[in-house]
N, C-alpha and C positions, 0 to 999 in steps of 0.2 A: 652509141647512136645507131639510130636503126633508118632505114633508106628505102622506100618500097616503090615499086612500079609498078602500077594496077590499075584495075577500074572500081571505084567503091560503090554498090548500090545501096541503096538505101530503102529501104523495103520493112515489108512487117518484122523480116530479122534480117537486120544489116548484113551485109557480107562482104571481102574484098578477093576481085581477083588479081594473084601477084603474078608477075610473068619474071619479076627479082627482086629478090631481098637484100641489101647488102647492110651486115652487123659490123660495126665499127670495133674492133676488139684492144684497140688499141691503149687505151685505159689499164696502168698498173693498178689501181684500188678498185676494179670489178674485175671476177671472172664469169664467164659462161659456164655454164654446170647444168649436165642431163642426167637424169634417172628418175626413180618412181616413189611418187606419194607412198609413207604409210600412214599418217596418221596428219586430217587438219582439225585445228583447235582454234574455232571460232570464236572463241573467248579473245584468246591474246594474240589475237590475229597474224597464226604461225602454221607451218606445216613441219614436220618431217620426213626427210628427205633421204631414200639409198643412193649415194650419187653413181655413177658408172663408174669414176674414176677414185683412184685409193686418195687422192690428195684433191684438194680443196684450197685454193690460196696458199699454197704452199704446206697445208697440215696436214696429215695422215689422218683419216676419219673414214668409218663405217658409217654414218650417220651421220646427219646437221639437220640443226635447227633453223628454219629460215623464216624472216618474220617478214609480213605485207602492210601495205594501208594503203590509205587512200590514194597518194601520189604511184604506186604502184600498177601497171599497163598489163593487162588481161588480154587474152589472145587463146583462141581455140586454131588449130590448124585439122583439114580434114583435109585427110592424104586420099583421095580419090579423084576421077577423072568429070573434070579439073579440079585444081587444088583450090579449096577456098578456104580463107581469114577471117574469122570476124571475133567480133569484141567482145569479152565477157567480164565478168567480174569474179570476187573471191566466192559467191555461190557456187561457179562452175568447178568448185577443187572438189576432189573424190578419193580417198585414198585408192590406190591402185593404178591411177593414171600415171603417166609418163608423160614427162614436163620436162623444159627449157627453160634456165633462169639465166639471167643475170641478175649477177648479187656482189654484193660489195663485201670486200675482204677483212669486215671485222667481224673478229668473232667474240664471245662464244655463239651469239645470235646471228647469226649474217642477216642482211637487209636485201630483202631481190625487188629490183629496179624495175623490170618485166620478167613474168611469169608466161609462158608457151603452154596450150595444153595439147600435147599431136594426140591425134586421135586416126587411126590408120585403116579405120572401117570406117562407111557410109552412115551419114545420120537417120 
C-alpha cells in the first residue's frame, strides 16, 4: 500500500506534488525492487529487468522477467526542484530507465503491482 501527501493538479498533464510518500512494505508475497530497464516487450506485456540487488524474493538472479497489465499503477517521478508525480502508463517504459517496482514474489514471471519511473533530470 502506497500513502501520499500532496496537492494533485490536474491540468493538461496531471501532476502531484508529494511532500510524503509512505510504501507499506509489510507484505511477505511482494517485494520492492530497483534497477534498470533492458528490454520492454509490448507484445506480452513484460519488461526486463537488472535489478540492484543479487536476490529477488529470496532467489539469486542477474535478470527477471516482470510482467504488467492493466491493473498495474504507473508513476513517473521527476527528481527536481520540486519533486513532482504523475501518472503514466506502459507507453512511458524505455529500456534504459531506472524503475521502482513492486512485484509479487512468484516467479519465473513476477507480476509488478506498481511500476516508478524516477527520472533525475528536468522534463
Amino acid at each position: 500500500m502506497v500513502q501520499v501527501d500532496g496537492t494533485l493538479y490536474l491540468d493538461t498533464v496531471p501532476f502531484l506534488y508529494a511532500a510524503l510518500v509512505i510504501v507499506d512494505t509489510k507484505s511477505s508475497e511482494t517485494e520492492k525492487v530497483t534497477g534498470t530497464i533492458l528490454e520492454v516487450n509490448s507484445n506480452t506485456n513484460s519488461l526486463l529487468l537488472t535489478p540492484d540487488t543479487e536476490t529477488v524474493c529470496g532467489v539469486a538472479v542477474d535478470q527477471i522477467t516482470v510482467g504488467y497489465s492493466s491493473e498495474t499503477d504507473f508513476f513517473t517521478v521527476v527528481i527536481d526542484e520540486p519533486v513532482t508525480i504523475t501518472p503514466g502508463d506502459s507507453e512511458t517504459l524505455e529500456p534504459g530507465q531506472y524503475v521502482g517496482l513492486s512485484i509479487s514474489c512468484i516467479p519465473p514471471v513476477y507480476s509488478a503491482e506498481t511500476i516508478i519511473i524516477i527520472n533525475e533530470q528536468s522534463p
